[in-house]
N, CA, C and O of each residue as an XYZ file, in Angstrom:
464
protein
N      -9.136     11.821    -12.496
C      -9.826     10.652    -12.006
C      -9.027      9.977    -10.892
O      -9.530      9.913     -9.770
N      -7.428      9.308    -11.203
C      -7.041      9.167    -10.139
C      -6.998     10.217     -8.791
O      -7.042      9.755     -7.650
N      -6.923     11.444     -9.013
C      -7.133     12.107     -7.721
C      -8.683     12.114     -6.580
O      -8.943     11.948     -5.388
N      -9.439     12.437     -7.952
C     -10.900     11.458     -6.784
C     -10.836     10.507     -6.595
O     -11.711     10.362     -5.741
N     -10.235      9.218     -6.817
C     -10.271      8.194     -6.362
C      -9.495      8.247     -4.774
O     -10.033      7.894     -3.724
N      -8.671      8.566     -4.864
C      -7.186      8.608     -3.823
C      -8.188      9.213     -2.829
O      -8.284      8.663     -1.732
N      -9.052     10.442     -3.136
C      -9.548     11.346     -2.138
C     -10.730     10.506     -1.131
O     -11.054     10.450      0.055
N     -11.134      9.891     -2.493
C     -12.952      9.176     -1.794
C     -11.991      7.963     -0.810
O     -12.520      7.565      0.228
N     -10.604      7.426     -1.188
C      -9.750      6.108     -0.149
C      -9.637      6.801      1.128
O      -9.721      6.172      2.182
N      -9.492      7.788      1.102
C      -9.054      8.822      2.457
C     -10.155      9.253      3.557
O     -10.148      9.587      4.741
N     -11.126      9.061      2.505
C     -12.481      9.674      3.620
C     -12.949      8.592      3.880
O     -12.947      8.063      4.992
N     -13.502      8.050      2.648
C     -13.895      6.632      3.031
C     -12.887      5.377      4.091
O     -13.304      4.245      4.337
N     -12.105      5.697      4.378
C     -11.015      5.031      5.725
C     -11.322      5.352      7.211
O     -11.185      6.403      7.836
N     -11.779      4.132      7.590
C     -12.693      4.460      8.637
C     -11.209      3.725      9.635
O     -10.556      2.721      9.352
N     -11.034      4.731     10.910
C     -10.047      3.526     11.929
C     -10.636      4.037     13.127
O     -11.167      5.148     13.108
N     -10.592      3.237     14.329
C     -11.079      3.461     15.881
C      -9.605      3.485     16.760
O      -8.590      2.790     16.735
N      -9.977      4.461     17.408
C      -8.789      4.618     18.591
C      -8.613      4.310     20.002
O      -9.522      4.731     20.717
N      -7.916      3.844     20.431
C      -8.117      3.986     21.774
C      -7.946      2.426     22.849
O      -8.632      2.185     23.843
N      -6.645      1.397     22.176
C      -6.953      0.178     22.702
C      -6.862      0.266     24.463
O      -5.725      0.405     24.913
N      -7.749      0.208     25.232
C      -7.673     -0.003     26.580
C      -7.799     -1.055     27.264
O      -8.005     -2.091     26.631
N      -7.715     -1.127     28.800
C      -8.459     -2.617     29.212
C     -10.236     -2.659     28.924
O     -10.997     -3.479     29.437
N     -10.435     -2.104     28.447
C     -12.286     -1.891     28.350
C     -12.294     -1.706     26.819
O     -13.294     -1.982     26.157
N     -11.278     -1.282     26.327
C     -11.961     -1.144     24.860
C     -10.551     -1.715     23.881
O      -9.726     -1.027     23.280
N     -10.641     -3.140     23.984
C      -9.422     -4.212     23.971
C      -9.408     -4.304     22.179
O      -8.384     -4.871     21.796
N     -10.126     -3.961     21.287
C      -9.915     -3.930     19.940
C      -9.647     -3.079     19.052
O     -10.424     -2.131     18.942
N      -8.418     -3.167     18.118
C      -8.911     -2.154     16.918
C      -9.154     -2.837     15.430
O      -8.915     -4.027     15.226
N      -9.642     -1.971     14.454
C      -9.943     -2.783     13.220
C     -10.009     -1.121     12.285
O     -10.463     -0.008     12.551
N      -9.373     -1.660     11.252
C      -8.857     -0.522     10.337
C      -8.780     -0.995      9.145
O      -8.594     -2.103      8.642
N      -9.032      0.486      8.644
C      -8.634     -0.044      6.902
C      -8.586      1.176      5.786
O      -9.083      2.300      5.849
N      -7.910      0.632      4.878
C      -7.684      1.799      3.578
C      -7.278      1.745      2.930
O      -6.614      0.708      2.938
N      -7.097      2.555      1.703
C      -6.196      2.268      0.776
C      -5.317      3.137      0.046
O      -5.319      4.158      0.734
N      -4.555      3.340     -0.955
C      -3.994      4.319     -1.738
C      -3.054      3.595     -2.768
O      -2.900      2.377     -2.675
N      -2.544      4.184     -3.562
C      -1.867      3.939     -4.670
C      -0.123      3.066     -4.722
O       0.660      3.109     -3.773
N       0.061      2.588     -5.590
C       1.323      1.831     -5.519
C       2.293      1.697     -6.628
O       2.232      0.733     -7.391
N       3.312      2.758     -6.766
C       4.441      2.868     -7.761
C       5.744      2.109     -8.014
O       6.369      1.634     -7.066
N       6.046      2.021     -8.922
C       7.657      1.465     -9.436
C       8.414      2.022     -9.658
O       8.320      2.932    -10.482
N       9.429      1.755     -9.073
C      11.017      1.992     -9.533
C      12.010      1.081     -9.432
O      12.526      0.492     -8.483
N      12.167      1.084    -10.562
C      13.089     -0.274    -11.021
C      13.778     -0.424    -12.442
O      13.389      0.478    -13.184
N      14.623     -1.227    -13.014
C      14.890     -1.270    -13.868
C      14.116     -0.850    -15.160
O      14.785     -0.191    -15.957
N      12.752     -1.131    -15.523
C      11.829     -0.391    -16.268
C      11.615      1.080    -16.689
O      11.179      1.604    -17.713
N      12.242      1.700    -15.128
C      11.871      3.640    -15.454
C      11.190      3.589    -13.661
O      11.210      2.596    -12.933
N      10.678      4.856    -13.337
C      10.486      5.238    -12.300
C       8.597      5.836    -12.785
O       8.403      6.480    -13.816
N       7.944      5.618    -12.238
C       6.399      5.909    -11.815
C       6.181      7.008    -11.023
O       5.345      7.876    -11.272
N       7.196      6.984     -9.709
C       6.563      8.183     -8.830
C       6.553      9.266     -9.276
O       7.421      9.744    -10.006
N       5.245      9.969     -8.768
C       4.948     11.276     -9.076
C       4.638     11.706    -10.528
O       4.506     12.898    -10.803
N       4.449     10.108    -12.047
C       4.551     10.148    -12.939
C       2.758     10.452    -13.024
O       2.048      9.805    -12.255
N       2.210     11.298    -13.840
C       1.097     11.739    -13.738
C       0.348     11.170    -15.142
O      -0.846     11.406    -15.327
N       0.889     10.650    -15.800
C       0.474      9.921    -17.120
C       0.562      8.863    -16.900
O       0.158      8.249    -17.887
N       1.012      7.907    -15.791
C       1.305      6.240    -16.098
C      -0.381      6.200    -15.267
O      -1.066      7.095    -14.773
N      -0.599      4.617    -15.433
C      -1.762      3.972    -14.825
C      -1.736      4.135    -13.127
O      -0.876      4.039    -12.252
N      -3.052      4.409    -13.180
C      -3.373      4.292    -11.413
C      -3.527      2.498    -10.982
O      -4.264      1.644    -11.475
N      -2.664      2.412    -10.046
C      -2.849      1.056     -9.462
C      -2.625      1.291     -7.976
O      -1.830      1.986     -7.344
N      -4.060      0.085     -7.496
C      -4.498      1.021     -6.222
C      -4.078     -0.049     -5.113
O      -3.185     -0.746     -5.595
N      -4.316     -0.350     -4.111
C      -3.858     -1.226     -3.005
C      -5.185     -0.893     -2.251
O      -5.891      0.051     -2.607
N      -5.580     -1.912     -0.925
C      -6.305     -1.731      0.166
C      -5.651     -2.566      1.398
O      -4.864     -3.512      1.369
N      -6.073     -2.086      2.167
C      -5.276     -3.045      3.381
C      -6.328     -2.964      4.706
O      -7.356     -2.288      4.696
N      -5.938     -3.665      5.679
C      -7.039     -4.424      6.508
C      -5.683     -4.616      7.853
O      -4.656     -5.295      7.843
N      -6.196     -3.795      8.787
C      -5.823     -3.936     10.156
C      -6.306     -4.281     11.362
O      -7.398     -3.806     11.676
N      -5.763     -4.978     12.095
C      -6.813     -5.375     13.353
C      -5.422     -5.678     14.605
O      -4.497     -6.490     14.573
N      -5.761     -4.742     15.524
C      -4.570     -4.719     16.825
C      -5.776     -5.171     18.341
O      -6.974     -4.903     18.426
N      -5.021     -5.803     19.206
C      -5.681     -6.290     19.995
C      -4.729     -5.906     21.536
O      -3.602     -6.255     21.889
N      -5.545     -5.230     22.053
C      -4.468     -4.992     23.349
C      -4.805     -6.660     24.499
O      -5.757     -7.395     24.761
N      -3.218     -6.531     24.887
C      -3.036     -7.640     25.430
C      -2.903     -7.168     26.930
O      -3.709     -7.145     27.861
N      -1.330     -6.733     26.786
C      -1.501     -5.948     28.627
C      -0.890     -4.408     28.590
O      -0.573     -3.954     27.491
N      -0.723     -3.606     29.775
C      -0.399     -2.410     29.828
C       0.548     -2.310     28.933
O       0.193     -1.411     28.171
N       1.752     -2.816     28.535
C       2.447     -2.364     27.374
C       2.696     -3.396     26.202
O       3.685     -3.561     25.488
N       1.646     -3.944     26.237
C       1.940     -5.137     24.589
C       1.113     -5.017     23.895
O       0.109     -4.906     24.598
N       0.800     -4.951     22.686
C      -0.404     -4.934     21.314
C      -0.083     -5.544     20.559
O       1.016     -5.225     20.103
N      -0.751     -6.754     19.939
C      -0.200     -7.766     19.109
C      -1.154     -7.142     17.910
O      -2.362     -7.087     18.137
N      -0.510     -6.543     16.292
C      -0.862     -6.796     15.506
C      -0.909     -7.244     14.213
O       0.184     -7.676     13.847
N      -1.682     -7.295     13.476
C      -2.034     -8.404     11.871
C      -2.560     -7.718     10.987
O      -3.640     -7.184     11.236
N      -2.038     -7.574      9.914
C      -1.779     -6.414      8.865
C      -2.175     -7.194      7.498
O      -1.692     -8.322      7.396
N      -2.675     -6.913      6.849
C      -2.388     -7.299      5.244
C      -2.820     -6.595      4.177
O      -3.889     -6.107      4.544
N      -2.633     -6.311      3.224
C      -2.522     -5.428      2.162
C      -2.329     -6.423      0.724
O      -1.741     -7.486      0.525
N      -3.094     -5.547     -0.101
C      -2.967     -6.352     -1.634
C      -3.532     -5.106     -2.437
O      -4.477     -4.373     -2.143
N      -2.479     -5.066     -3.803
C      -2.931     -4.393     -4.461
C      -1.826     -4.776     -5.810
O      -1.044     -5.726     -5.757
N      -1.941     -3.856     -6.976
C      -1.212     -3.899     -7.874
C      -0.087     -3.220     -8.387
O       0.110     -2.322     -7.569
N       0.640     -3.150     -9.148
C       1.690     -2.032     -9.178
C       2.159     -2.773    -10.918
O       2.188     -3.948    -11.283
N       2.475     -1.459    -11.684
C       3.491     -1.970    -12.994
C       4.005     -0.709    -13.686
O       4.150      0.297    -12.991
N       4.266     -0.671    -14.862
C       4.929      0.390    -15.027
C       5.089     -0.297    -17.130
O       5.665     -1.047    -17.919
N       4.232      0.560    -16.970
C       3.744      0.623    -19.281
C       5.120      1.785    -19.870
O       5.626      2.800    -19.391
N       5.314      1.082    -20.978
C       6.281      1.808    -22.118
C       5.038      3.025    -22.758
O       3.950      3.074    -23.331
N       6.114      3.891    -22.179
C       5.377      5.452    -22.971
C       5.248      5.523    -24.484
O       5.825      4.675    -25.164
N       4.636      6.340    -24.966
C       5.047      6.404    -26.233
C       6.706      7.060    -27.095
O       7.282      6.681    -28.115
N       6.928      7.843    -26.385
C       8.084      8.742    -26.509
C       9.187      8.040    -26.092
O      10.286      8.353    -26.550
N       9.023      6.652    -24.871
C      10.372      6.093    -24.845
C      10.618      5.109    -25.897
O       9.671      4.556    -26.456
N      12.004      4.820    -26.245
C      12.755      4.116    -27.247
C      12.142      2.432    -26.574
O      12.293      2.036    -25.418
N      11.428      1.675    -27.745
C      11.131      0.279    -26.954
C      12.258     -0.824    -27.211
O      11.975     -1.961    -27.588
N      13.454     -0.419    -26.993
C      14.294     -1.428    -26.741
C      15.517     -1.187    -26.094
O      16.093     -0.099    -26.066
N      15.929     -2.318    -25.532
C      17.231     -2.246    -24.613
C      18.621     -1.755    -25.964
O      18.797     -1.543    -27.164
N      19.266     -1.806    -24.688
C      20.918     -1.396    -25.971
C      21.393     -2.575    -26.455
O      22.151     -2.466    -27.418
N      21.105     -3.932    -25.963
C      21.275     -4.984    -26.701
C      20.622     -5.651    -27.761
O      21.010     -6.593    -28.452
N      18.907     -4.607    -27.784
C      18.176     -4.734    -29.393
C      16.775     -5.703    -28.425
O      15.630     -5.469    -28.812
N      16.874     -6.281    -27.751
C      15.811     -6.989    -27.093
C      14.285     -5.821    -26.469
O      14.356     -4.782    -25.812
N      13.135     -6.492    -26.972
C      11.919     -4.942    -26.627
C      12.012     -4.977    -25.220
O      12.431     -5.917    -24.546
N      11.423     -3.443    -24.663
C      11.023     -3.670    -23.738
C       9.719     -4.106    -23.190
O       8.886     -3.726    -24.012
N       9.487     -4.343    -22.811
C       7.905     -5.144    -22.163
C       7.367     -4.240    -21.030
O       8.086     -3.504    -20.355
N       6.427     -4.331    -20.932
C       5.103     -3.761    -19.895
C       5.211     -4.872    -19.046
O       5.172     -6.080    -19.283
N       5.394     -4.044    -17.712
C       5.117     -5.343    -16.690
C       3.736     -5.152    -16.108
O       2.946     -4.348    -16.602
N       3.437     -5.934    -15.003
C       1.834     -6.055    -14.152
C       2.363     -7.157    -13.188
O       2.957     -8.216    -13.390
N       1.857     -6.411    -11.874
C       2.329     -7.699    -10.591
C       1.397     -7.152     -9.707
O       1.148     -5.946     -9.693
N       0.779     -8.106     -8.845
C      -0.248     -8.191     -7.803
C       0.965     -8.392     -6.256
O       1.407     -9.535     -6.140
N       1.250     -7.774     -5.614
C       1.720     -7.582     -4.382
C       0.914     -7.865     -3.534
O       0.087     -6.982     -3.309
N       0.818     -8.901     -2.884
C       0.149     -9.204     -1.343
C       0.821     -9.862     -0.053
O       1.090    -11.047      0.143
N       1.039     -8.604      0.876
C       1.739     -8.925      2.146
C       0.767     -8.815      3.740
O      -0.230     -8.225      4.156
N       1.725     -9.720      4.208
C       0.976    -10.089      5.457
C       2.061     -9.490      6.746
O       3.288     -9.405      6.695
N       1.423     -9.238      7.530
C       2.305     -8.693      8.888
C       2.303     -9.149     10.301
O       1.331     -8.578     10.796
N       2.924     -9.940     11.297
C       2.224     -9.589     12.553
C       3.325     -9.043     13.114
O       4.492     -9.362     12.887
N       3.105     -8.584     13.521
C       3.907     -7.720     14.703
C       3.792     -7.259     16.299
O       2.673     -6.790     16.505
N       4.734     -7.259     17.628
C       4.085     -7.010     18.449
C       4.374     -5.488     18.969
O       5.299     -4.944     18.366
N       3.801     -4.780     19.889
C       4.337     -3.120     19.792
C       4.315     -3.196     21.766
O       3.559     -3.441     22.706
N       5.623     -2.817     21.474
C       5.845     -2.241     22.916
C       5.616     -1.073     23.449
O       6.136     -0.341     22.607
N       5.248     -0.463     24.169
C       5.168      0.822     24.853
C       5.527      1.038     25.634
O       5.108      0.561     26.688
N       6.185      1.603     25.587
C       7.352      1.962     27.048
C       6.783      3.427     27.724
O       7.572      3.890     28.547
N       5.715      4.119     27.541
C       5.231      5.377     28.654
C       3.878      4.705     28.473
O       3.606      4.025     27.483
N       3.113      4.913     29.402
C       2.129      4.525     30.147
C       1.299      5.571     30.550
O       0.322      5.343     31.263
């Protein structure tokens, strides 16, 4: 299931190319998945933990022959669940806990181009 999902984010991701003086906008978007590694245990590439997905939203605007100002943002989720097979407590006797966190970042940025 997570792999059709990931697949239908990929096709379904529509982006336009080509900022010129005539065709001065872009607008983009998509999404895909978002893992942990951290004190908890590691997620990537873990094929049994939960799918938690992200989408994000782009829009670049050409300004002059070498400047593009753009604005980025993205939100999605990410956590990382106690397996069954791992031990649920620290070495000091305290459980471990299931985390869950909503990540949402914003970007602007400007892009230089130096060939023409």
């Amino acid at each position: 299931m997570k792999y059709k999902i990931l697949i239908v984010l990929f096709a379904v991701s529509v982006c336009s190319y080509g900022q010129t003086k005539d065709n001065k906008n872009n607008l983009s978007f998509g999404g895909g998945s978002e893992s942990y590694n951290g004190d908890l245990g590691n997620t990537w590439f873990n094929i049994k933990e939960e799918w938690y997905g992200f989408y994000s939203l782009n829009y670049a605007r050409y300004l002059t022959p070498s400047f593009d100002i753009n604005i980025t943002t993205t939100i999605g989720d990410y956590g990382k669940c106690v397996d069954d097979d791992e031990y649920p407590y620290w070495s000091d006797g305290t459980p471990i806990l299931n985390m869950y966190a909503r990540l949402t970042t914003g970007i602007i940025s400007i892009k230089y181009k130096f060939a023409k």
